[in-house]
PyMOL Python script that loads the backbone (N, CA, C, O; Angstrom):
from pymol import cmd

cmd.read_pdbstr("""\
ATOM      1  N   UNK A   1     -55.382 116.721 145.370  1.00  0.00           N
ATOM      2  CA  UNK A   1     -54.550 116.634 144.183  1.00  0.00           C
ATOM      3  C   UNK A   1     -55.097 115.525 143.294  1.00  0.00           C
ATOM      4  O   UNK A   1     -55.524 114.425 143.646  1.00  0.00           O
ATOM      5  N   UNK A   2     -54.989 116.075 141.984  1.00  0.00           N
ATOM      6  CA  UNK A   2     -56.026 114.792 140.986  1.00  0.00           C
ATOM      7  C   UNK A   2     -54.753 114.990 139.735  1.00  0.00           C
ATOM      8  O   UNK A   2     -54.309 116.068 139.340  1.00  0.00           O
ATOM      9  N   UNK A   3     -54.399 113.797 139.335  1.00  0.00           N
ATOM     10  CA  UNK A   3     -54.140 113.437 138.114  1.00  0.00           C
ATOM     11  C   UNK A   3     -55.101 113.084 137.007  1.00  0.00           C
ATOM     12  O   UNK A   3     -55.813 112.084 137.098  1.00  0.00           O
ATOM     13  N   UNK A   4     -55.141 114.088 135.700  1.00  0.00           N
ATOM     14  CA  UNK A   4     -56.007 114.110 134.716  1.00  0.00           C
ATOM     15  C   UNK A   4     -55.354 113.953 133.925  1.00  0.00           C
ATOM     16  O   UNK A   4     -54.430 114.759 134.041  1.00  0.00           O
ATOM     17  N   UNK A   5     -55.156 112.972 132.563  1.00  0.00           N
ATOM     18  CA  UNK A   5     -54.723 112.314 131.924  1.00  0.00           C
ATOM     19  C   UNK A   5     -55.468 112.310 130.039  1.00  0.00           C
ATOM     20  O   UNK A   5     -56.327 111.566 129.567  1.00  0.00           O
ATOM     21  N   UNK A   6     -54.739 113.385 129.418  1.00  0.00           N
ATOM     22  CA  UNK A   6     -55.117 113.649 128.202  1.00  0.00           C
ATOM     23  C   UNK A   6     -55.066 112.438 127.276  1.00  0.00           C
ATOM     24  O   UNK A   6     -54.036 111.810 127.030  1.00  0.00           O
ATOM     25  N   UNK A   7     -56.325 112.161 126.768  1.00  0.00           N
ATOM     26  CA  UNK A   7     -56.575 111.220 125.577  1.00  0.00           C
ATOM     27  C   UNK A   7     -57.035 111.093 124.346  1.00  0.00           C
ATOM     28  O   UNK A   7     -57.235 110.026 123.765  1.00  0.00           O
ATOM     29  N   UNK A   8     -57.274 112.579 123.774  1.00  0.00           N
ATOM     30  CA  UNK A   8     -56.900 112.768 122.627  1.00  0.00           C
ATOM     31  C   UNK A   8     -56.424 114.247 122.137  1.00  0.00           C
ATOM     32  O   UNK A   8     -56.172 115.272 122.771  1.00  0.00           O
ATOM     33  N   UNK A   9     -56.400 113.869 120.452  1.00  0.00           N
ATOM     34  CA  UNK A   9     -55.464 115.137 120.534  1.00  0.00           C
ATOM     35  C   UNK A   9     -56.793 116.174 119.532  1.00  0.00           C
ATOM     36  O   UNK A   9     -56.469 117.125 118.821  1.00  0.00           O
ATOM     37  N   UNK A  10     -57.670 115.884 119.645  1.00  0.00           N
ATOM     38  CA  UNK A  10     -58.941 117.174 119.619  1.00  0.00           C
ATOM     39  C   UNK A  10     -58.903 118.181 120.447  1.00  0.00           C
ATOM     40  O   UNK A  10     -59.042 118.000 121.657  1.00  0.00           O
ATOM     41  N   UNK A  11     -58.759 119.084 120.047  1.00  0.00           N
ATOM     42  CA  UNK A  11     -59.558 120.472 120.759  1.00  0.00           C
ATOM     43  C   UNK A  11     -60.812 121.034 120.749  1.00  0.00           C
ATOM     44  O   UNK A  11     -61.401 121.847 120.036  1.00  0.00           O
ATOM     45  N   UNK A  12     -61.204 120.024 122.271  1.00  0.00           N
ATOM     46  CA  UNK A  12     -62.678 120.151 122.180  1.00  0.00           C
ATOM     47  C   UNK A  12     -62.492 120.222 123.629  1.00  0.00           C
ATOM     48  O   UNK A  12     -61.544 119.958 124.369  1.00  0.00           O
ATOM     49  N   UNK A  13     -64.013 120.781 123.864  1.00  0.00           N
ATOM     50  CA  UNK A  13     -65.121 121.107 125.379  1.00  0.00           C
ATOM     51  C   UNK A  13     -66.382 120.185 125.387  1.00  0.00           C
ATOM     52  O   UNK A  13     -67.554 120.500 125.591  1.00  0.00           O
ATOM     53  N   UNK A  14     -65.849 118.991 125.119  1.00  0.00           N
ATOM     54  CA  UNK A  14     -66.826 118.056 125.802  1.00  0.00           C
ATOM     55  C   UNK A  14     -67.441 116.879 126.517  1.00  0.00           C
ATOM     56  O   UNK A  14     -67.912 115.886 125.961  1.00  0.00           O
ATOM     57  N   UNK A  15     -67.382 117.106 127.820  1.00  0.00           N
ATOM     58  CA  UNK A  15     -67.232 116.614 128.691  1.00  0.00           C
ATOM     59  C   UNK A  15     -68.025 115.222 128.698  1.00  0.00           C
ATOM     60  O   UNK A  15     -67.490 114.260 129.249  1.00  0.00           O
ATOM     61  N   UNK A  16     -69.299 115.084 128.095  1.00  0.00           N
ATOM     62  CA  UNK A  16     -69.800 113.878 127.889  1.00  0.00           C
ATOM     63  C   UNK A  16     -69.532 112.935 127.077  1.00  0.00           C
ATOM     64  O   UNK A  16     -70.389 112.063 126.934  1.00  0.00           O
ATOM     65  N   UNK A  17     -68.094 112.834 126.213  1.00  0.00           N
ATOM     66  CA  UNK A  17     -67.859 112.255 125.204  1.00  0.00           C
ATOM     67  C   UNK A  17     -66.809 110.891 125.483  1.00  0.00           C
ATOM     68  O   UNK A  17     -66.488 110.056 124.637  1.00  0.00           O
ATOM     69  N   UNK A  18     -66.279 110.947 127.283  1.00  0.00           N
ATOM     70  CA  UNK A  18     -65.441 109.921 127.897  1.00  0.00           C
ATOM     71  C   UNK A  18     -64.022 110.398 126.945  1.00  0.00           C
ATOM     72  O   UNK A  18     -63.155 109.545 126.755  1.00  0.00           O
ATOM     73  N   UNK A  19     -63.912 111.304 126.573  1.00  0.00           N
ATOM     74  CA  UNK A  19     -62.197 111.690 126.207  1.00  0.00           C
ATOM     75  C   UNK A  19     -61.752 112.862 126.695  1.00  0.00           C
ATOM     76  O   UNK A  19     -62.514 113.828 126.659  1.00  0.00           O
ATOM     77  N   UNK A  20     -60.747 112.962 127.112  1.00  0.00           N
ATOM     78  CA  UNK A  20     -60.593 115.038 127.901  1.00  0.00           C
ATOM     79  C   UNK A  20     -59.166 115.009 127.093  1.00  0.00           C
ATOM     80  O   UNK A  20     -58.248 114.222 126.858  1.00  0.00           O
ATOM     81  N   UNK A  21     -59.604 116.535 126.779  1.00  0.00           N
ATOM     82  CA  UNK A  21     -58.933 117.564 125.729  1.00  0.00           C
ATOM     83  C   UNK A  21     -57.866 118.123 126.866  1.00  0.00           C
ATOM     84  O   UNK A  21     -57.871 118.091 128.097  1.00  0.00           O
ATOM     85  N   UNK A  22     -56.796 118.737 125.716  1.00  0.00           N
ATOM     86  CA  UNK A  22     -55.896 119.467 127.167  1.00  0.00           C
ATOM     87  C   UNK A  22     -56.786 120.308 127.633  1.00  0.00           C
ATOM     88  O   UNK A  22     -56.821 120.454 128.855  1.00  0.00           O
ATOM     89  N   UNK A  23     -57.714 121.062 126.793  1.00  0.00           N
ATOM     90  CA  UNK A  23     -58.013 122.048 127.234  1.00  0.00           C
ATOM     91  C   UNK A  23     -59.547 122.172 128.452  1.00  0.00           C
ATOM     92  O   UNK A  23     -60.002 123.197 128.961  1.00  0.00           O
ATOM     93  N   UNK A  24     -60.015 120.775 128.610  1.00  0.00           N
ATOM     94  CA  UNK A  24     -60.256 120.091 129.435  1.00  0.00           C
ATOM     95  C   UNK A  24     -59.359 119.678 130.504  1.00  0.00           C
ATOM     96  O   UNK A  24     -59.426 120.492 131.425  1.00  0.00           O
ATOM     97  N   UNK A  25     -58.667 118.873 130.703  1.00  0.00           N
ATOM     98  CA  UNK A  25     -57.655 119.239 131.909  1.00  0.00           C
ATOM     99  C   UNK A  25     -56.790 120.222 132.370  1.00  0.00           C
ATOM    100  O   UNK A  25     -56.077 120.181 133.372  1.00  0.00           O
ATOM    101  N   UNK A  26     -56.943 121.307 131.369  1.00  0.00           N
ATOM    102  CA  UNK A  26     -56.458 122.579 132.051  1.00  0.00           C
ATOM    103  C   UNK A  26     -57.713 123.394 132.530  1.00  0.00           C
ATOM    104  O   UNK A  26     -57.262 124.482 132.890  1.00  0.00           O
ATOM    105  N   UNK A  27     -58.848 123.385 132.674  1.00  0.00           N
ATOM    106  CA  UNK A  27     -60.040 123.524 133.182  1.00  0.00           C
ATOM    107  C   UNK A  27     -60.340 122.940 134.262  1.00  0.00           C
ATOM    108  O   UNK A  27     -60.616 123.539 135.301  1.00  0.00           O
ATOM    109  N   UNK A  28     -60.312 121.593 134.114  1.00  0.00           N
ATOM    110  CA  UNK A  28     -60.527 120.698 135.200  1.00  0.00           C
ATOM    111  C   UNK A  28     -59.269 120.687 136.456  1.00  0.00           C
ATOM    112  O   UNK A  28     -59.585 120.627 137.645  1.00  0.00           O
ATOM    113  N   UNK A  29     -58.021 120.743 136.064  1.00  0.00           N
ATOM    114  CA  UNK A  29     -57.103 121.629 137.111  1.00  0.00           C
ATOM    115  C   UNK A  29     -57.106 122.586 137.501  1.00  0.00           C
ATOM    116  O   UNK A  29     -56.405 122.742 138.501  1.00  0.00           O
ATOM    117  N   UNK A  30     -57.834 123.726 137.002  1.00  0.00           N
ATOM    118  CA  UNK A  30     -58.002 124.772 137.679  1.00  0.00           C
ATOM    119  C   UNK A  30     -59.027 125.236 138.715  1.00  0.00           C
ATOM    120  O   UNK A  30     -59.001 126.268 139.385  1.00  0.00           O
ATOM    121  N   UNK A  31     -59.899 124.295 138.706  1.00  0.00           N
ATOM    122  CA  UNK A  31     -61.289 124.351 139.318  1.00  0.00           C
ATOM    123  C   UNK A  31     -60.868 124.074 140.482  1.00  0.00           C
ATOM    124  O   UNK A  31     -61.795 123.834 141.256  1.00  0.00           O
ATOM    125  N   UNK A  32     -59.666 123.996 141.010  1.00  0.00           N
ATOM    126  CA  UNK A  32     -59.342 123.601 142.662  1.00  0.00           C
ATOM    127  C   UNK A  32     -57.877 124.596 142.826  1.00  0.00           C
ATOM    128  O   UNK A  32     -57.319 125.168 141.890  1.00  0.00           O
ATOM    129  N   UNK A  33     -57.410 124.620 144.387  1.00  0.00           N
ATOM    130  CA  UNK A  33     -56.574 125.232 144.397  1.00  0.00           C
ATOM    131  C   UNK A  33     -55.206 123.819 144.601  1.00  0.00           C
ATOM    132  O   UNK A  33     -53.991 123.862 144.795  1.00  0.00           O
ATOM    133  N   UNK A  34     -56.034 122.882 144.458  1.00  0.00           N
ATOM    134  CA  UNK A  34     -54.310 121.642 144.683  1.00  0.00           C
ATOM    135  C   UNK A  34     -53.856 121.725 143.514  1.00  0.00           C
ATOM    136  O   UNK A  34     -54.369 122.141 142.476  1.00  0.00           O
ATOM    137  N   UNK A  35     -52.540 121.168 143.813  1.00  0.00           N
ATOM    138  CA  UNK A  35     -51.597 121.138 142.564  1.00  0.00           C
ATOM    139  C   UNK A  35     -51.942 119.138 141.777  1.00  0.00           C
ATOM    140  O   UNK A  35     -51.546 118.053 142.203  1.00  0.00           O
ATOM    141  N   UNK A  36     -52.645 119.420 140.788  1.00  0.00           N
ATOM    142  CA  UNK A  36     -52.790 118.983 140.035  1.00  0.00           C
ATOM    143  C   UNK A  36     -51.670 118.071 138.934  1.00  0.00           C
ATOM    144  O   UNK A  36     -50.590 118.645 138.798  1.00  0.00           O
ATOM    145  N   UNK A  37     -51.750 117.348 138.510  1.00  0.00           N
ATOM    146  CA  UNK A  37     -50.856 116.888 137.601  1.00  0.00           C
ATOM    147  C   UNK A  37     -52.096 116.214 136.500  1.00  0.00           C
ATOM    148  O   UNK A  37     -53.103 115.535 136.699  1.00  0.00           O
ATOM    149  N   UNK A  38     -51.245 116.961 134.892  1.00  0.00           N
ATOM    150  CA  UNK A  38     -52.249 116.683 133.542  1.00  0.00           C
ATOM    151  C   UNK A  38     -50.618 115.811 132.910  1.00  0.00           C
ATOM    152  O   UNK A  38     -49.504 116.299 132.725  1.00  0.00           O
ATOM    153  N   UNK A  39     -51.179 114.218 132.697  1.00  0.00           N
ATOM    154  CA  UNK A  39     -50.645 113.396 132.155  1.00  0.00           C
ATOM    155  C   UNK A  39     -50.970 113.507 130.407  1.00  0.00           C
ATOM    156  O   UNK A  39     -51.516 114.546 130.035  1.00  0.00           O
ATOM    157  N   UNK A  40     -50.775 112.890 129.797  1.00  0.00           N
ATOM    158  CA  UNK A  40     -50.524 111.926 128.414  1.00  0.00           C
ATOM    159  C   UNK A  40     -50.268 110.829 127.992  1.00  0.00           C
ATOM    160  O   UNK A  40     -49.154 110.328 127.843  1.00  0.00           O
ATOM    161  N   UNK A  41     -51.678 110.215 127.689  1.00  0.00           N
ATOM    162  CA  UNK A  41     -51.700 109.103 127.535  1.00  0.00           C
ATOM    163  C   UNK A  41     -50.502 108.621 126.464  1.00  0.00           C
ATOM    164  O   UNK A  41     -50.030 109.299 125.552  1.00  0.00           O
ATOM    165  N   UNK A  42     -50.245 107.616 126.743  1.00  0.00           N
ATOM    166  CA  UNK A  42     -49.243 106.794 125.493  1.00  0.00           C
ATOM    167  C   UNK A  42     -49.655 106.570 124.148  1.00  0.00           C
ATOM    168  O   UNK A  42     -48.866 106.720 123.214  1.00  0.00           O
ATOM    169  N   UNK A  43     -50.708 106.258 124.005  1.00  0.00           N
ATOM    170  CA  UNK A  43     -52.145 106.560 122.421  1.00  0.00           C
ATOM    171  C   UNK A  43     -51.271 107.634 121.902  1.00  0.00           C
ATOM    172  O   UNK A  43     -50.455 107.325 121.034  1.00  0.00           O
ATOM    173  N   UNK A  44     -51.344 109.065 122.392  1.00  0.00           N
ATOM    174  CA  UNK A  44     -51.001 110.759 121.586  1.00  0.00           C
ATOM    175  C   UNK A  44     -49.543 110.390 121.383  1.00  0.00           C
ATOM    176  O   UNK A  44     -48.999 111.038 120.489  1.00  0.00           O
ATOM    177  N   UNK A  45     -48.554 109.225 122.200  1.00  0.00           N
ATOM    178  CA  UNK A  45     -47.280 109.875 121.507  1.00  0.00           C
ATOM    179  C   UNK A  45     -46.900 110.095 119.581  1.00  0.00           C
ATOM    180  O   UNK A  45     -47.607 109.418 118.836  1.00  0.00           O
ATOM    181  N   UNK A  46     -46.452 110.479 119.307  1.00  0.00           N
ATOM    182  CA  UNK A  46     -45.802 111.453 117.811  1.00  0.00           C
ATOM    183  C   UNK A  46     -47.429 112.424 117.740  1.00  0.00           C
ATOM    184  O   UNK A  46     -47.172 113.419 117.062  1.00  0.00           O
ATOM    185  N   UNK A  47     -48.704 112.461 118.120  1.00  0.00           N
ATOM    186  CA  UNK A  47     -49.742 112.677 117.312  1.00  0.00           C
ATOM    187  C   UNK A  47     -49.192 114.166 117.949  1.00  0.00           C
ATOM    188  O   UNK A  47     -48.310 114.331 118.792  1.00  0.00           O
ATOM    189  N   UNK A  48     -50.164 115.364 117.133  1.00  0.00           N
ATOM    190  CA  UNK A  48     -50.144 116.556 117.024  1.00  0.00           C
ATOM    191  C   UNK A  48     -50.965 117.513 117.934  1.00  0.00           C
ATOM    192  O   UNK A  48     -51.809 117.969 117.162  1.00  0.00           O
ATOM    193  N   UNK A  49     -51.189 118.106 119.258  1.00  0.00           N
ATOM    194  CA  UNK A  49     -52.920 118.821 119.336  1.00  0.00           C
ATOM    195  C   UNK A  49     -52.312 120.220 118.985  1.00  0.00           C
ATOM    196  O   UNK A  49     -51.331 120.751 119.507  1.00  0.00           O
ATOM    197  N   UNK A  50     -53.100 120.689 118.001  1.00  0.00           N
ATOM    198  CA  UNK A  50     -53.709 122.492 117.653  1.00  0.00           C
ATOM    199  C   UNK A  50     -54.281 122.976 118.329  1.00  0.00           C
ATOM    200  O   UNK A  50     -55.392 122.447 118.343  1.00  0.00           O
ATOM    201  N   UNK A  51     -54.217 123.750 118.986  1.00  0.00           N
ATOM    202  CA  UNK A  51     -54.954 124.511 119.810  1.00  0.00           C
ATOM    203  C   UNK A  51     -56.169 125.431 119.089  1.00  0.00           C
ATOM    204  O   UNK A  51     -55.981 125.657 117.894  1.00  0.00           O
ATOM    205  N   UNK A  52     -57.122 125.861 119.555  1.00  0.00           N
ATOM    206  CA  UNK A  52     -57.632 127.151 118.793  1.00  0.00           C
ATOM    207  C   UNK A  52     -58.089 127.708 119.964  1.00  0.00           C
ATOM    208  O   UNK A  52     -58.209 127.155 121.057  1.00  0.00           O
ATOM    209  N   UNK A  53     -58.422 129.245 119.547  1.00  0.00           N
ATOM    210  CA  UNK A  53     -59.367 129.729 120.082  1.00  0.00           C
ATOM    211  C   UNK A  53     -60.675 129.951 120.571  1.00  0.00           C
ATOM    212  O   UNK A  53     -61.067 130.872 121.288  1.00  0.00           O
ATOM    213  N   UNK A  54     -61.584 128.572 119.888  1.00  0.00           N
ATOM    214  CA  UNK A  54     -62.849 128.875 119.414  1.00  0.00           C
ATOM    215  C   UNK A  54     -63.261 127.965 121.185  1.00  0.00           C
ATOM    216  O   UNK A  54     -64.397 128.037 121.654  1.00  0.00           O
ATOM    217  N   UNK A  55     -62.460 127.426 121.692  1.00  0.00           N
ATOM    218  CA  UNK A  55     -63.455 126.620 122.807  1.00  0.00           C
ATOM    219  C   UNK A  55     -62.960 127.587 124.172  1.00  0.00           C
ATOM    220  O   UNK A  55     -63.437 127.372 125.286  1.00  0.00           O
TER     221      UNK A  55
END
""", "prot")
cmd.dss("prot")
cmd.show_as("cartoon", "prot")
cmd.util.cbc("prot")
cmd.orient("prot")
C-alpha cells in the first residue's frame, strides 16, 4: 500500500518533472493490486484541476 500525494493542479504525464498529476497517481495506483491512497497536497487547496483527454 503506497500513499501518492497530488501536487499540482496540471494535467500532465510527466514523470520526470518531480510533480504528479492526478492523473499520475491514478496510474501509479493502479499499477499494483494494494489499496492505495492518492492524497492532496495543502498548496492545491481552492486551486482548480481540468481534466482532458489528451494524456
Amino acid at each position: 500500500m503506497a500513499t501518492i500525494t497530488v501536487n499540482t493542479t496540471q494535467d500532465e504525464n510527466n514523470l520526470d518533472n518531480g510533480q504528479t498529476s492526478v492523473g499520475e497517481a491514478i496510474a501509479q495506483a493502479n499499477n499494483d493490486q494494494a489499496a492505495d491512497t492518492i492524497e492532496f497536497d495543502a498548496s492545491l487547496a481552492g486551486g482548480t484541476i481540468t481534466l482532458s483527454n489528451e494524456n
